[in-house]
LODREN-693462 format. One record per atom (N, C-alpha, C, O, CB): residue number from 1; atom name; x, y, z. Coordinates in steps of 0.02 Angstrom, whole numbers, plus 50000, padded with zeros to 5 digits. Glycine has a CB too. Layout:
N
(site NUM,"CA",(X,Y,Z))
...
//
This chain:
52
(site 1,"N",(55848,52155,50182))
(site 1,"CA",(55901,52130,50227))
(site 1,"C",(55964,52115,50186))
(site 1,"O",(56018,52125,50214))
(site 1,"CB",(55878,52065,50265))
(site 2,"N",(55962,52088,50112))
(site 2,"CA",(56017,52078,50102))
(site 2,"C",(56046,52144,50053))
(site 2,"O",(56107,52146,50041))
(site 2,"CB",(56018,52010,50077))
(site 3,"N",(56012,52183,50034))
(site 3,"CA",(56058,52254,50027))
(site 3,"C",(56080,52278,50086))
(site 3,"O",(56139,52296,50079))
(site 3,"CB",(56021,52314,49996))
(site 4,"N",(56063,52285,50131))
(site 4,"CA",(56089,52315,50187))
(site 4,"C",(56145,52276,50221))
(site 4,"O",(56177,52311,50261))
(site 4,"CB",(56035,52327,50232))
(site 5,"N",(56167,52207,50214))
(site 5,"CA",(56209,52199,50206))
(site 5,"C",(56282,52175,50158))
(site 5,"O",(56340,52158,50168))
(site 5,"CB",(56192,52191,50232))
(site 6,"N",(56234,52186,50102))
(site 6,"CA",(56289,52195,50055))
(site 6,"C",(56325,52291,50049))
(site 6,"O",(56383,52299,50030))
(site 6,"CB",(56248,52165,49973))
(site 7,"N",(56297,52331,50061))
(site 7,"CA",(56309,52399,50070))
(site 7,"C",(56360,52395,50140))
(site 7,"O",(56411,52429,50137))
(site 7,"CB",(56232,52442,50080))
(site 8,"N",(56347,52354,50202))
(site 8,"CA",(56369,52367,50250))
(site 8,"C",(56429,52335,50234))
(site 8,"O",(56476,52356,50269))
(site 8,"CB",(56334,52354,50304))
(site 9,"N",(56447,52289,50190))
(site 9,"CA",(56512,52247,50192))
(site 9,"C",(56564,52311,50146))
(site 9,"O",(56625,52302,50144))
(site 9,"CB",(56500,52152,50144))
(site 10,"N",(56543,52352,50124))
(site 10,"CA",(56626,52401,50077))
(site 10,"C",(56610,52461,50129))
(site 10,"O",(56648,52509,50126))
(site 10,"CB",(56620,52437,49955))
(site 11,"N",(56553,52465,50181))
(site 11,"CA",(56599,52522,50215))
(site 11,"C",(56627,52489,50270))
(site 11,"O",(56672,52521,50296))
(site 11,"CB",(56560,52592,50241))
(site 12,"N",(56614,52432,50297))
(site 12,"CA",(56672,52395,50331))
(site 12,"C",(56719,52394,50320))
(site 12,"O",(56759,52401,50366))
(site 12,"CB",(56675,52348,50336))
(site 13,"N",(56744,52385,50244))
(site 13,"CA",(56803,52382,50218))
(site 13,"C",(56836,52433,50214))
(site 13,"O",(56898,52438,50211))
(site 13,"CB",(56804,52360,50169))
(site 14,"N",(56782,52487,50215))
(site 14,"CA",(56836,52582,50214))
(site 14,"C",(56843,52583,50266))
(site 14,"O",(56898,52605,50285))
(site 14,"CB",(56804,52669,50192))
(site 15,"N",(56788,52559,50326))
(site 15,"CA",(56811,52575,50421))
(site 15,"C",(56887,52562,50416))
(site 15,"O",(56933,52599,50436))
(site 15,"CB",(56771,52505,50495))
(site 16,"N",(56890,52500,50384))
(site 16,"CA",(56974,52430,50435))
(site 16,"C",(57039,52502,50388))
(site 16,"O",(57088,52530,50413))
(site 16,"CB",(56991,52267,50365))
(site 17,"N",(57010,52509,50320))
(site 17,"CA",(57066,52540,50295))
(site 17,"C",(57086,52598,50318))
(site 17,"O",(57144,52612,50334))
(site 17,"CB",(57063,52547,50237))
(site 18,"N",(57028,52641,50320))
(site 18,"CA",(57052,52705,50376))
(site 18,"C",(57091,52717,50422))
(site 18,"O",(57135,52760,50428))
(site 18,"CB",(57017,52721,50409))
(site 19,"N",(57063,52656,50473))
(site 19,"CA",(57103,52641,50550))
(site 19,"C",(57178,52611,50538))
(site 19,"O",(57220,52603,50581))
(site 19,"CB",(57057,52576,50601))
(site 20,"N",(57184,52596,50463))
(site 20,"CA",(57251,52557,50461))
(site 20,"C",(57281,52606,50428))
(site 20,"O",(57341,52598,50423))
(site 20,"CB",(57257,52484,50426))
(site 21,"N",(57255,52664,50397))
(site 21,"CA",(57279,52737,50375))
(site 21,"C",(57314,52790,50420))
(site 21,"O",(57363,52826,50423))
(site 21,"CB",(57222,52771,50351))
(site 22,"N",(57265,52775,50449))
(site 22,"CA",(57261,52838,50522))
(site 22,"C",(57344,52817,50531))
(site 22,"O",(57373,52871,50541))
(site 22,"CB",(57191,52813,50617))
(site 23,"N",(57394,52758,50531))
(site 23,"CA",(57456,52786,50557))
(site 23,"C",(57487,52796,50499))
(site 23,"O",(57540,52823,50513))
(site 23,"CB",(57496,52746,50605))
(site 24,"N",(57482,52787,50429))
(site 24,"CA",(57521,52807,50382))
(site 24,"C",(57497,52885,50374))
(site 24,"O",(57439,52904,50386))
(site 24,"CB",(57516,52758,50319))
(site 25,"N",(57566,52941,50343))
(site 25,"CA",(57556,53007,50372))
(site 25,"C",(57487,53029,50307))
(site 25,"O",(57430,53052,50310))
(site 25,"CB",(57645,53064,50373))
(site 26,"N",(57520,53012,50267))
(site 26,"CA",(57484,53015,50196))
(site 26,"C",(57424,53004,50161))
(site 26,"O",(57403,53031,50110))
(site 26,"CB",(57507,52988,50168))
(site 27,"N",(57391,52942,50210))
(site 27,"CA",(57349,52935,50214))
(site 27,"C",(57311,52933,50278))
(site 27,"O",(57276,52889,50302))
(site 27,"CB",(57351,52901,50184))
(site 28,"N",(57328,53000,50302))
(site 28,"CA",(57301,53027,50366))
(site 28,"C",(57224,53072,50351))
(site 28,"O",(57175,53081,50388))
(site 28,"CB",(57365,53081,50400))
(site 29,"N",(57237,53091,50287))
(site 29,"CA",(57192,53138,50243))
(site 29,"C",(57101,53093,50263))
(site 29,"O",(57048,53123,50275))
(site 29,"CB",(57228,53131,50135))
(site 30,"N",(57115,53011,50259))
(site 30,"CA",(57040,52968,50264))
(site 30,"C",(57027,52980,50329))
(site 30,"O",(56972,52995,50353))
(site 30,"CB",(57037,52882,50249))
(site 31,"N",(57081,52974,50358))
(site 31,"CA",(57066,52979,50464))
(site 31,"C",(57033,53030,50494))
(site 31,"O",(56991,53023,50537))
(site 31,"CB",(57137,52990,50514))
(site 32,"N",(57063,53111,50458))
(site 32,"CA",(57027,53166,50481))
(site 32,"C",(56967,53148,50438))
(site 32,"O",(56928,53126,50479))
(site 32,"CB",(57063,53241,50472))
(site 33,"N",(56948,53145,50399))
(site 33,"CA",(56895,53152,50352))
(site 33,"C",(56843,53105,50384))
(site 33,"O",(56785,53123,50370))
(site 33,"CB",(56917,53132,50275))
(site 34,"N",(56846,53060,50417))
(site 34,"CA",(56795,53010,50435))
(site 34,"C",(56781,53042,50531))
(site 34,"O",(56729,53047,50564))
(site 34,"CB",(56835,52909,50421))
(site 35,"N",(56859,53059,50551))
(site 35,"CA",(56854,53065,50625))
(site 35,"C",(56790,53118,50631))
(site 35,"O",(56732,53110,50647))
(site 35,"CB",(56931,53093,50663))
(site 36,"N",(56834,53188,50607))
(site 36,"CA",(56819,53248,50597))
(site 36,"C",(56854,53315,50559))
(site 36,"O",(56906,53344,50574))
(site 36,"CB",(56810,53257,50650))
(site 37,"N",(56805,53329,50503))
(site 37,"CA",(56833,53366,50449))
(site 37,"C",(56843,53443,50481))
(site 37,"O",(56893,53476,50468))
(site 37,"CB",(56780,53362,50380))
(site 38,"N",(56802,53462,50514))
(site 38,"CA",(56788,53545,50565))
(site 38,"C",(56840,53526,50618))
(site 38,"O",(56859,53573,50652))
(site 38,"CB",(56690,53564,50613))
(site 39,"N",(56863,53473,50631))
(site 39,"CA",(56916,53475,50695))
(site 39,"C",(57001,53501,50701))
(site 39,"O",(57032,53533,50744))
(site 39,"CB",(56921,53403,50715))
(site 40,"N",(57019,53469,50633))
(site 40,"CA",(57089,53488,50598))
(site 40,"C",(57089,53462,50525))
(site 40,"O",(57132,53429,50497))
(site 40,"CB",(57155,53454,50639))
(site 41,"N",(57030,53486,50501))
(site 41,"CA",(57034,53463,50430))
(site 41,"C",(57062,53519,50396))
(site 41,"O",(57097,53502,50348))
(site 41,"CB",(56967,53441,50397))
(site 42,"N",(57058,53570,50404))
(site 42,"CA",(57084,53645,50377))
(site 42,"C",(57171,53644,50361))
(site 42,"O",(57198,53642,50306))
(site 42,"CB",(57066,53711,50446))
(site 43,"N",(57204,53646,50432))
(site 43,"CA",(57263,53633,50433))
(site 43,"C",(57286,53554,50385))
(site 43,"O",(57335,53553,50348))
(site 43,"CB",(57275,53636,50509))
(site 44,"N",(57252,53508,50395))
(site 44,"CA",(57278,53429,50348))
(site 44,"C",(57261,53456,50284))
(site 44,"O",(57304,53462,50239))
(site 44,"CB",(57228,53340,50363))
(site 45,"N",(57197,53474,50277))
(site 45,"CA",(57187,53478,50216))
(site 45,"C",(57225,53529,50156))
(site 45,"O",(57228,53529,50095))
(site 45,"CB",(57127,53485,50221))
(site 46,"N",(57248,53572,50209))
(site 46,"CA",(57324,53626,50159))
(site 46,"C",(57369,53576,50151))
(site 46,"O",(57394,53554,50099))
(site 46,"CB",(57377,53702,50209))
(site 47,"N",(57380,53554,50229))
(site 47,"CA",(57438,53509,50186))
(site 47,"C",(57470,53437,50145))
(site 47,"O",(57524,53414,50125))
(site 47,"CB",(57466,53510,50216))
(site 48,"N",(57384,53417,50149))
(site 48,"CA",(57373,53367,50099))
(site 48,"C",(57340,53394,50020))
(site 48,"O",(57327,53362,49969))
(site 48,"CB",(57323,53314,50135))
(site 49,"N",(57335,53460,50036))
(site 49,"CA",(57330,53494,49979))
(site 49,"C",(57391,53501,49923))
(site 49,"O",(57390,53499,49861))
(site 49,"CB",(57312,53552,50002))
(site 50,"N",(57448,53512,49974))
(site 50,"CA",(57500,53531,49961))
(site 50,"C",(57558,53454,49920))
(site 50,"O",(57585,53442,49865))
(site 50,"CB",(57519,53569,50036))
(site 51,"N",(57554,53427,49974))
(site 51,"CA",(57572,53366,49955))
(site 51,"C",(57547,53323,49887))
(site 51,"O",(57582,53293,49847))
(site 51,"CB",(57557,53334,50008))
(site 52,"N",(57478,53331,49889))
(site 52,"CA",(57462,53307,49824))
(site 52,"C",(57462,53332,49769))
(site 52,"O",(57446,53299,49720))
(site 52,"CB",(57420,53291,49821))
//
């Protein structure tokens, strides 16, 4: 019980950061990646390819 919530507390912490990503453009790259990578990850990912 208490690994499982010590594990559950840093991907909590990637959930909140994601969702607070998702409107910065730049770090839009975590948003597709968690939403869906097969949805428009192709197109982000050129151009977060590009960008970085």
């Amino acid at each position: 019980s208490s690994t499982m919530e010590l594990e559950s507390a840093p991907l909590d912490k990637i959930h909140v950061e994601c969702e607070s990503a998702s409107i910065i453009p730049p770090e839009n790259s975590c948003y597709v990646a968690s939403s869906s990578p097969s949805a428009g990850g192709s197109g982000l990912d050129s151009d977060f390819g590009a960008s970085a």
